[in-house]
C-alpha positions as CSV (number, residue, x, y, z in Angstrom):
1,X,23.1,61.8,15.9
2,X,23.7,64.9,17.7
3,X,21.2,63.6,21.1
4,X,23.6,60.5,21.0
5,X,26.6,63.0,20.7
6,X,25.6,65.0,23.6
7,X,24.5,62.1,25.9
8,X,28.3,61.0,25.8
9,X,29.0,64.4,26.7
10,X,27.2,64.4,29.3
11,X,28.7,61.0,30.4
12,X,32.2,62.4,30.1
13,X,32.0,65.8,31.7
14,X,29.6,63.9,34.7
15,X,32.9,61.5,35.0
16,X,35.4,63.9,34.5
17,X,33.5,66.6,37.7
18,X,33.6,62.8,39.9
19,X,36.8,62.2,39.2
20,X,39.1,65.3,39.3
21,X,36.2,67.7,40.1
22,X,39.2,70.3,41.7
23,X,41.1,70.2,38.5
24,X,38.3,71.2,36.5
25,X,38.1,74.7,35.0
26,X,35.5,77.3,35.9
27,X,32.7,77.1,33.1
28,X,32.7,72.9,33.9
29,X,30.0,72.0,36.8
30,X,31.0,72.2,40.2
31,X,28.3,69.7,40.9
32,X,27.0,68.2,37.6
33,X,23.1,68.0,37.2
34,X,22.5,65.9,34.2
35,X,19.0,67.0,33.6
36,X,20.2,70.5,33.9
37,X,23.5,69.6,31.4
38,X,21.1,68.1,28.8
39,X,18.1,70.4,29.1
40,X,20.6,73.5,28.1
41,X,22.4,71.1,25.5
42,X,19.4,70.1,24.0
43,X,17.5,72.7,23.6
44,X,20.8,74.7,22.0
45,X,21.0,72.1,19.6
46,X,17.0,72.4,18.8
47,X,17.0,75.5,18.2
48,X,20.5,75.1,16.1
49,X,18.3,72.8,13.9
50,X,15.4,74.6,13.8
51,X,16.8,77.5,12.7
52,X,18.7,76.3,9.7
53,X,15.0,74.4,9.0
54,X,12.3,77.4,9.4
55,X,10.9,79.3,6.9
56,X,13.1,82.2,6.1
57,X,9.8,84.8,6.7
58,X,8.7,82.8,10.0
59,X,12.7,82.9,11.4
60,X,13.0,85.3,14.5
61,X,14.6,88.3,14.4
62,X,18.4,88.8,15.8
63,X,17.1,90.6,19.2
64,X,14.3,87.6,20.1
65,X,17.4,85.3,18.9
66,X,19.7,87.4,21.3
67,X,17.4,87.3,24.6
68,X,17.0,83.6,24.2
69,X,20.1,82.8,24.0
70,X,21.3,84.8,27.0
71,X,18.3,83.3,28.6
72,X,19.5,79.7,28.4
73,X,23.1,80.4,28.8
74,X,22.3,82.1,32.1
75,X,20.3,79.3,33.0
76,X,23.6,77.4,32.8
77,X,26.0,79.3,33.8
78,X,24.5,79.7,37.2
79,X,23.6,75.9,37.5
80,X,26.4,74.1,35.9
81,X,29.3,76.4,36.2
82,X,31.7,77.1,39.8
83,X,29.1,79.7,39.6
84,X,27.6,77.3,42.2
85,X,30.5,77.2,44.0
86,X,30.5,80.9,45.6
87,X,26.5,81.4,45.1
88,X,26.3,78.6,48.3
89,X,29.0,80.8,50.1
90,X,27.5,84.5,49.9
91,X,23.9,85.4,50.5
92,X,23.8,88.0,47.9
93,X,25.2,85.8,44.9
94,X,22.9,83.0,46.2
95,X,20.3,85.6,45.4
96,X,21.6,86.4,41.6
97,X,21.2,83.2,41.3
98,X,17.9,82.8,42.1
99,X,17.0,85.9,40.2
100,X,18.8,84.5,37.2
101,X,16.6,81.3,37.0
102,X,13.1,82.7,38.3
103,X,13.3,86.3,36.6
104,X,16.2,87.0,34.0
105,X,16.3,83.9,32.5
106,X,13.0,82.7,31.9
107,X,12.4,86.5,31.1
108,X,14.9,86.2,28.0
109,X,13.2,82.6,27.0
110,X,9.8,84.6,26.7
111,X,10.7,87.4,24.5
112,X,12.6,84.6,22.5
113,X,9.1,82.8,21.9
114,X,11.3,79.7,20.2
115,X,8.4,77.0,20.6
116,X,8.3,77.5,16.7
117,X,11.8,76.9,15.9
118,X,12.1,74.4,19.2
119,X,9.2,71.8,17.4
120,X,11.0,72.1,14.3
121,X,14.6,71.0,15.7
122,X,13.1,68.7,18.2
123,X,12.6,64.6,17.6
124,X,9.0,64.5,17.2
125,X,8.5,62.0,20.2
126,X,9.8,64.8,22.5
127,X,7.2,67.5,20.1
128,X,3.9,65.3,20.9
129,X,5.1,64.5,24.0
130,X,5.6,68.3,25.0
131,X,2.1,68.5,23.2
132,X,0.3,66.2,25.3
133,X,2.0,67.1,28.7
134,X,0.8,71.1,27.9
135,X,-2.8,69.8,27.1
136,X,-3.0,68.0,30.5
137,X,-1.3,71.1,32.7
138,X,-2.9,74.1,30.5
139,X,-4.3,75.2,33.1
140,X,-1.7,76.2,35.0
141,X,-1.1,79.1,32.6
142,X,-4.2,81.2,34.0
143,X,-2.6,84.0,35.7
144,X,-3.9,83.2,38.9
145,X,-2.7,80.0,39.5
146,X,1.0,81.0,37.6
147,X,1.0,83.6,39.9
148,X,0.7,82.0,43.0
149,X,3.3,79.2,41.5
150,X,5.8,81.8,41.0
151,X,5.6,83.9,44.3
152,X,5.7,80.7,45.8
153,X,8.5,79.1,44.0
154,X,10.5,82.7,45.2
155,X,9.6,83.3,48.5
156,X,8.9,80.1,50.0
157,X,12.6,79.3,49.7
158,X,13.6,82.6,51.4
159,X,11.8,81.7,54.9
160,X,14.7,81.7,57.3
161,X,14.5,78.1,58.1
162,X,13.9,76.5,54.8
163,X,16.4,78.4,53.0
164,X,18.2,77.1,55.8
165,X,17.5,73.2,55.3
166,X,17.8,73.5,51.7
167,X,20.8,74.8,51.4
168,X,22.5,72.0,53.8
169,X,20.0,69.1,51.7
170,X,21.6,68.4,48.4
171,X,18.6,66.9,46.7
172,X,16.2,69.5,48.4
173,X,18.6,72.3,47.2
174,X,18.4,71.0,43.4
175,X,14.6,71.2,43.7
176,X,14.8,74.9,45.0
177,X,16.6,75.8,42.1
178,X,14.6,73.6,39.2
179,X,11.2,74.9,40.9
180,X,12.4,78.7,40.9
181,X,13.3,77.5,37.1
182,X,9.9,76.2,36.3
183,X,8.1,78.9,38.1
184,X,9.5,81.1,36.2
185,X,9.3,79.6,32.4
186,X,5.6,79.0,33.6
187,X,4.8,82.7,34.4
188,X,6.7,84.5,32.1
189,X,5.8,82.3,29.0
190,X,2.3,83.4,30.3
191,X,2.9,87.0,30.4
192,X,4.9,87.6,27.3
193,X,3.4,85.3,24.7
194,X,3.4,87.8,21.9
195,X,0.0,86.5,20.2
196,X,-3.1,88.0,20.5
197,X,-6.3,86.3,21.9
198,X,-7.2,84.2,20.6
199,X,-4.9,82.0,20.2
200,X,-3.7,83.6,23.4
201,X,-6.1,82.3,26.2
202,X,-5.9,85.6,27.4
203,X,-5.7,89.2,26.7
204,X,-3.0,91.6,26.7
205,X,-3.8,94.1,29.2
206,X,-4.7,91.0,31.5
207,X,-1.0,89.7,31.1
208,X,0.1,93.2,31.3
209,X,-1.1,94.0,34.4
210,X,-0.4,90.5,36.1
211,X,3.3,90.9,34.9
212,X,3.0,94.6,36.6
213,X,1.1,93.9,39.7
214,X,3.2,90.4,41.1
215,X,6.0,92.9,41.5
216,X,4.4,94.5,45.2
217,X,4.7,91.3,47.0
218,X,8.2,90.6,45.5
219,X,8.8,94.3,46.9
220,X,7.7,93.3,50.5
221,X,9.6,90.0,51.1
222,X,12.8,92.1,49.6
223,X,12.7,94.6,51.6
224,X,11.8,92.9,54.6
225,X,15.5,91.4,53.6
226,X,17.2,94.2,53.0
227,X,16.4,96.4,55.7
228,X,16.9,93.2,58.5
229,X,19.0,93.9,61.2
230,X,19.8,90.7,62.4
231,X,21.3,87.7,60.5
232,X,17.9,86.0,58.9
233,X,20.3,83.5,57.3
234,X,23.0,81.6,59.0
235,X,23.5,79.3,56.9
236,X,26.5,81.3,55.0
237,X,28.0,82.5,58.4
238,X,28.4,78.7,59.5
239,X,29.8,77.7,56.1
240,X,31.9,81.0,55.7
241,X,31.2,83.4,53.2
242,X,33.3,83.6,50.5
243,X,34.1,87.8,51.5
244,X,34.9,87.6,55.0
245,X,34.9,91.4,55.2
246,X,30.8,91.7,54.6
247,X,29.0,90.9,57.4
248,X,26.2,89.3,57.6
249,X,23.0,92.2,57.7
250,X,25.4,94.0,54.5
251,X,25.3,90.5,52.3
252,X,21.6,90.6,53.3
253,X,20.8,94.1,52.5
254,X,22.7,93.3,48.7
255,X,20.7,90.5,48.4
256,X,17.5,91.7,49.2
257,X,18.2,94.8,47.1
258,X,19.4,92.5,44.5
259,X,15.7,90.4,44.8
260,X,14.1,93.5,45.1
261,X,15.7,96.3,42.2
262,X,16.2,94.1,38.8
263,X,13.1,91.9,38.9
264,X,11.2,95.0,40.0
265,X,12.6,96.7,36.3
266,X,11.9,93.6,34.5
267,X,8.1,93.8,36.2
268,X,7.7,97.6,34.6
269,X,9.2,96.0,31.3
270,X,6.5,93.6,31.2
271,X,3.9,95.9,31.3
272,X,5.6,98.1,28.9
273,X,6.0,95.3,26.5
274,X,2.2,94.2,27.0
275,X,0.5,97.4,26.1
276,X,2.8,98.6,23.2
277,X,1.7,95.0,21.8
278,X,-1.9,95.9,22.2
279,X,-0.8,98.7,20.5
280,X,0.8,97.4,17.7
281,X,-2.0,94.5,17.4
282,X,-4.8,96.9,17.1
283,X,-2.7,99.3,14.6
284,X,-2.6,95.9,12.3
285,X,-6.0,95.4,12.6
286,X,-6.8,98.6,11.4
287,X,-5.0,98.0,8.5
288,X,-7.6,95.4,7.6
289,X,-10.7,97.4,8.8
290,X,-13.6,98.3,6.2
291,X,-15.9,100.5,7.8
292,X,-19.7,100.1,7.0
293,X,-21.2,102.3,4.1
294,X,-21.7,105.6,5.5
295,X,-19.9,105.2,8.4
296,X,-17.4,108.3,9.9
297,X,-14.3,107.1,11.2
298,X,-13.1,110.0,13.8
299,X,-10.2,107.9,15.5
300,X,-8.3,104.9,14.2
301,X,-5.6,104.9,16.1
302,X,-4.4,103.3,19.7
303,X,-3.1,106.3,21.0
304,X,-6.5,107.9,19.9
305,X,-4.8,110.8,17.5
């Protein structure tokens, strides 16, 4: 009942942004993306149901509740708000957007780690479905190839005369901003699954350090941005920018500094998060260790104390 509900949501508010689109208040879409509008919808509601249907000593905690929430509502309020609106009329909000749906959000998903919760709440067509499609694109979560999926998913948009074409192609632009999406979710669900290998397919310091380490070519392109001195995108100065008073190389440097200073932090998080759970992973096992007879234990601690 409540995917029926929200389908005739989406079938109003897509009619209501066609209709009166410049009557519409600012959290409605500025232009509406139904898989976008029902991929945040749905997944709300999932999680809504799986919650109330978990196990009470298998339910997250409030803060992995908290990041995944803020997580998804970013997701939406920088794709199906007026938040659209002025990120296609100022470099440097186009790039919290991007941010938003390749770092931030995907970020807060991870730490979340919902696919619990999710299969509960879900229809179990769309659970074996999910199922099946992972079994087929596994792969994809090696940290080589998510790697180069995510750098690319970044940066390839950000060459002068791409970002230039997809910003003026409708359709192209909505696949810019779903494949920065996936990119993201992709690497980030890689780097900060919170299980230990197995079932992990890899270990932590591995996901640790690939978290860590994509961060120096992020660094590069950014700054190659920031510091520009002539106008690598004018796109926004033959649309006009929403801010007449910032000129072009200034609404660069922002944005580069904006590609370049927050997902730079949440790269140092990730490797911060990644050893204190080897950490914590090898303090439980120790709890469970029986040394040999007549075995001296001199350290049995991480931090080797």
């Amino acid at each position: 009942m409540g995917e029926f509900l929200l389908l005739l949501l989406a079938l109003a508010v897509g009619g209501a942004c066609r209709a009166f689109p410049a009557h519409l208040p600012y959290l409605f879409p500025f232009v509406f993306n139904a898989p976008v509008f029902l991929g945040c919808w749905l997944t709300l509601l999932w999680y809504w149901r799986g919650m109330g249907r978990i196990a009470p000593e298998r339910r997250p905690g409030r803060v992995r509740q908290g990041f995944f929430l803020a997580g998804l509502a970013g997701i939406y309020f920088v794709l199906q708000t007026h938040f659209e609106y002025v990120s296609q009329h100022m470099f440097f909000l186009n790039r919290v957007q991007a941010v938003t749906l390749g770092m931030a959000a995907p970020f807060g998903i991870a730490i979340g780690w919902m696919g619990e919760v999710l299969a509960l709440g879900a229809p179990g067509w769309v659970v074996r479905a999910a199922r099946a499609s992972w079994v087929r694109l596994r792969w994809l979560s090696h940290p080589v190839p998510a790697t180069l999926i995510f750098l690319a998913s970044t940066d390839l948009w950000l060459i002068p005369k791409v970002h230039f074409v997809a910003m003026l192609n409708p359709p192209l632009y909505a696949v810019m901003n779903i494949s920065c999406l996936l990119g993201g979710l992709l690497f980030w669900l890689m780097v900060l699954d919170p299980r230990p290998n197995p079932p992990a397919r890899f270990g932590y310091l591995v996901r640790a350090a690939t978290g860590f380490l994509v961060m120096f070519p992020q660094v590069a392109v950014s700054a190659y941005i920031a510091l520009a001195t002539v106008d690598l995108y004018p796109f926004y100065t033959l649309c006009g920018r929403l801010f007449p008073a910032i000129s072009a190389t200034y609404d660069q440097m922002l944005g580069g500094l904006i590609q370049w200073i927050p997902p730079g932090m949440m790269n140092t998080a990730a490797l911060v998060i990644g050893l204190n759970s080897l950490r914590l992973a090898e303090a439980e096992a120790d709890k469970h260790f029986v040394p040999p007879p007549g075995a001296k234990v001199y350290e049995a601690k991480w931090t080797g104390r």
